[in-house]
N, CA, C and O of each residue as an XYZ file, in Angstrom:
292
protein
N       0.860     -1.174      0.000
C       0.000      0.000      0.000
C       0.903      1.233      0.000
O       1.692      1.511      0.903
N       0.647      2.123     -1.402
C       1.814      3.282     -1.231
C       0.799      4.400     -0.582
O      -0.343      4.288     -0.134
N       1.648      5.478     -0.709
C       1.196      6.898     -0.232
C      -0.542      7.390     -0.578
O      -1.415      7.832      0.168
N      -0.525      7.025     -2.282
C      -2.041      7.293     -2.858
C      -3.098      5.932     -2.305
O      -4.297      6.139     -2.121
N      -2.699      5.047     -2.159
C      -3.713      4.167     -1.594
C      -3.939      4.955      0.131
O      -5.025      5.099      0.691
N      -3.080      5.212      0.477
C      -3.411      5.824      1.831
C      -4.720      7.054      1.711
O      -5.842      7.251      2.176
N      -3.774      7.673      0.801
C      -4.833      8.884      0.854
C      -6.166      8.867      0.386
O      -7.081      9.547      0.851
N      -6.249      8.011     -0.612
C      -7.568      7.392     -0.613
C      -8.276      6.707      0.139
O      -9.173      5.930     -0.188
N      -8.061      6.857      0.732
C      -8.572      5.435      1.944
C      -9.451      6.994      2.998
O     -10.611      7.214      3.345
N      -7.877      7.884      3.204
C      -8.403      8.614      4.261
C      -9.235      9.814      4.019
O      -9.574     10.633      4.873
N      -9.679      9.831      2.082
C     -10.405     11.001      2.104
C     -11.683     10.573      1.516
O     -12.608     11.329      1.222
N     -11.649      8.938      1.328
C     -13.038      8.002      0.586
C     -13.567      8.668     -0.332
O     -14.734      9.052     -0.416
N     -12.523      8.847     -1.194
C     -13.302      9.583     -2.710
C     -13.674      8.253     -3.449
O     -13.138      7.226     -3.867
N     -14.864      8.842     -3.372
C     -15.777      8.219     -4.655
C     -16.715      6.547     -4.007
O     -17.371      5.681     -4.585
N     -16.232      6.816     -2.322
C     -17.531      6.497     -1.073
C     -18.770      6.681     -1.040
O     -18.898      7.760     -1.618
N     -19.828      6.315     -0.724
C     -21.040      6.169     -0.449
C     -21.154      6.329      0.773
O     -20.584      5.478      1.455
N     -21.824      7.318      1.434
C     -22.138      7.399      2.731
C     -21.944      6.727      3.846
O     -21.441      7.033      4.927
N     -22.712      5.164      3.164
C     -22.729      4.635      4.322
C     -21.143      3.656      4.344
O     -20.873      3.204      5.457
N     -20.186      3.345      3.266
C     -19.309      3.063      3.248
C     -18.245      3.511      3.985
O     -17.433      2.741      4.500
N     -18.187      4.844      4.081
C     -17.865      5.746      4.851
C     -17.780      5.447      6.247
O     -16.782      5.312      6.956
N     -19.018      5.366      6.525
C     -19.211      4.842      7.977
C     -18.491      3.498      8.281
O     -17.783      3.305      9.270
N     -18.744      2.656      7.371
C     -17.886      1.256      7.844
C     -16.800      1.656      7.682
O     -16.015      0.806      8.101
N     -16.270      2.551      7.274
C     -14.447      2.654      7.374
C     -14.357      2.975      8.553
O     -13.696      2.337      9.372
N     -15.130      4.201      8.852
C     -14.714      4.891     10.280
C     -14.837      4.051     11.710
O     -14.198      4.293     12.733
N     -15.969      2.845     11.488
C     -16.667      2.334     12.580
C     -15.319      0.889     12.429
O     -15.118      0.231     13.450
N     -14.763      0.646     11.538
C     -13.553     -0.613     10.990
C     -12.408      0.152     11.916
O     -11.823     -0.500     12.780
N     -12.124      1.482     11.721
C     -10.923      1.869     12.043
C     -11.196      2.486     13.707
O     -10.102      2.911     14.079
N     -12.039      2.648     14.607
C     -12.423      2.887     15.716
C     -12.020      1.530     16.120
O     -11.243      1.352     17.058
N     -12.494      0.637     15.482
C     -12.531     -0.610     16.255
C     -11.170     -0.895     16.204
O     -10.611     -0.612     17.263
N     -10.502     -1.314     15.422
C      -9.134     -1.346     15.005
C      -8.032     -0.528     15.957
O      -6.900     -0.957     16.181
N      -8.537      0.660     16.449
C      -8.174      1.621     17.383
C      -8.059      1.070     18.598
O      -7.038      0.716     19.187
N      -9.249      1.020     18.951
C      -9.670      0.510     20.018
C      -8.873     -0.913     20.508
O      -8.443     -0.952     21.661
N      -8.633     -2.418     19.341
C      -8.000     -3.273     19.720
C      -6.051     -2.926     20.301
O      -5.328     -3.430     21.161
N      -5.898     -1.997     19.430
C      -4.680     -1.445     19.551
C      -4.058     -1.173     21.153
O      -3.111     -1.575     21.831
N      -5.551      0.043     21.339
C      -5.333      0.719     22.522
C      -5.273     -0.207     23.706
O      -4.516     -0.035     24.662
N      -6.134     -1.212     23.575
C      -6.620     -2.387     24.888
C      -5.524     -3.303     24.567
O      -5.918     -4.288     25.191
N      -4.203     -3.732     23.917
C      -3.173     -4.489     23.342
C      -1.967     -3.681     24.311
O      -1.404     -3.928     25.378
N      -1.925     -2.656     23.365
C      -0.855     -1.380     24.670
C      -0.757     -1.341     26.193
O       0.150     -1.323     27.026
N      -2.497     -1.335     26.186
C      -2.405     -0.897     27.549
C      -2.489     -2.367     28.559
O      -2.297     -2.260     29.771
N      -2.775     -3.639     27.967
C      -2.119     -4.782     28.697
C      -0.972     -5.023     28.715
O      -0.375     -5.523     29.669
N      -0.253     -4.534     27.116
C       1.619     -4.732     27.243
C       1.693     -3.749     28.048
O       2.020     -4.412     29.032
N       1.660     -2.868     28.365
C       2.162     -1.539     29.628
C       1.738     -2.278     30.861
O       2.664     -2.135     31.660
N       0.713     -3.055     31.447
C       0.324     -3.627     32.500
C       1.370     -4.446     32.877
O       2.196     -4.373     33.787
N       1.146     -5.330     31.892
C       2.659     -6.569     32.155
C       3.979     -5.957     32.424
O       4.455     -5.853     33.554
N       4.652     -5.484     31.131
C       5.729     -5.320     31.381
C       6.467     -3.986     32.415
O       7.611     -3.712     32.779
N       5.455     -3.548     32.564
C       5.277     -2.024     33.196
C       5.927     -2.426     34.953
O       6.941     -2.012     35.516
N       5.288     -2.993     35.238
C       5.145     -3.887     36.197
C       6.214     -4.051     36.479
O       6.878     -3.335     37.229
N       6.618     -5.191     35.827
C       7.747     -5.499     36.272
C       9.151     -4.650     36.398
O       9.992     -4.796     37.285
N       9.195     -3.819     35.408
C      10.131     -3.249     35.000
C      10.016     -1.871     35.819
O      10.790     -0.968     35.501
N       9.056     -1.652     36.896
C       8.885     -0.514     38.023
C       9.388     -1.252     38.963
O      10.251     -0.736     39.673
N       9.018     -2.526     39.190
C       9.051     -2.959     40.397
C      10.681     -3.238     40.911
O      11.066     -3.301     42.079
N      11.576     -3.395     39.553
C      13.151     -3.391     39.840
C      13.775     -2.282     39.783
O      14.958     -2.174     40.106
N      13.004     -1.261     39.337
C      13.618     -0.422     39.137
C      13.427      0.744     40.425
O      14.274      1.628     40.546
N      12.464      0.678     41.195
C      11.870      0.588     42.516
C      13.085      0.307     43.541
O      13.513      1.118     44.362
N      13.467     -0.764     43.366
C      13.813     -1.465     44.357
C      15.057     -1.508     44.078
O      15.670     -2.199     44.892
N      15.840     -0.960     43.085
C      17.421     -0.277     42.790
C      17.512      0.816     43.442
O      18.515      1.197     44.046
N      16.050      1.610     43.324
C      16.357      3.020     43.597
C      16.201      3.125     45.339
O      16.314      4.261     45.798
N      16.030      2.363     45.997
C      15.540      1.858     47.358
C      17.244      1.570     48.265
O      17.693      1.989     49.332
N      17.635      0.917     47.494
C      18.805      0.371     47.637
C      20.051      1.648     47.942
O      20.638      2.076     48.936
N      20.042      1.978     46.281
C      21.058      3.282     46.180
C      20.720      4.575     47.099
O      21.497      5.529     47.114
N      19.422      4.563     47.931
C      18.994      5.928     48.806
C      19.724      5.334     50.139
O      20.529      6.035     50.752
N      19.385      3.913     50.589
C      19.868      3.667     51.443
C      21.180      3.551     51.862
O      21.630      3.705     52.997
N      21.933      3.172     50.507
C      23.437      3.645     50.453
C      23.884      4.692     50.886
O      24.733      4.806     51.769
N      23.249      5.692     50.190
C      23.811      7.357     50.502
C      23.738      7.372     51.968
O      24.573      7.710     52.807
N      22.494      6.910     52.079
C      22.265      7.824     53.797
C      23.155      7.208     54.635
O      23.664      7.829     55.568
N      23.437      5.894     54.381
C      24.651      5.451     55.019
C      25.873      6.047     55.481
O      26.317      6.248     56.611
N      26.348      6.301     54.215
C      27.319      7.162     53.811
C      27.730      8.697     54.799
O      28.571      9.080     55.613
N      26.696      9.119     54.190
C      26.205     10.391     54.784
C      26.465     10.081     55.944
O      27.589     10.385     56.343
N      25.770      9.558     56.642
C      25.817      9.202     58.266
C      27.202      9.279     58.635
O      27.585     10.406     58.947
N      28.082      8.307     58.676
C      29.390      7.852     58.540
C      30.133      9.640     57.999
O      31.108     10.021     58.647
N      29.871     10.096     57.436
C      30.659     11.083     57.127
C      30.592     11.746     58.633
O      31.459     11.637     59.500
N      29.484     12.382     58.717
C      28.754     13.118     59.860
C      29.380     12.985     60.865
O      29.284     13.923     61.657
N      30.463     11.550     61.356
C      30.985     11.408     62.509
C      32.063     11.881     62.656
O      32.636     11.786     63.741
């Protein structure tokens, strides 16, 4: 599909009304599977990839203050 098949698509020349509508109501839906796909890959991997990254940053605070402390004396 080049550039002119695109643009045809997105300006439905030479559409019928209601054709029209099934594009728009095809590509909502299409949208829609996308959006609910994303937002379970962001659930999953999201997840995990907070939860270490969480718990690095947990680590390295507790370091400092260590540190810190120990200086202080």
């Amino acid at each position: 599909m080049d550039c002119d098949d695109l643009t045809q698509l997105a300006c439905g020349e030479g559409d019928t009304p209601e054709k029209r509508l099934q594009k728009k109501q095809r590509y909502m839906e299409i949208q829609e599977t996308v959006k609910k796909a994303y937002t379970e890959d962001k659930e999953e991997h999201g997840n995990s990839s907070l939860s270490a990254s969480s718990s690095s940053t947990s680590k390295s605070k507790a370091g400092k203050r260590s540190k810190l402390y120990h200086r202080r004396r």
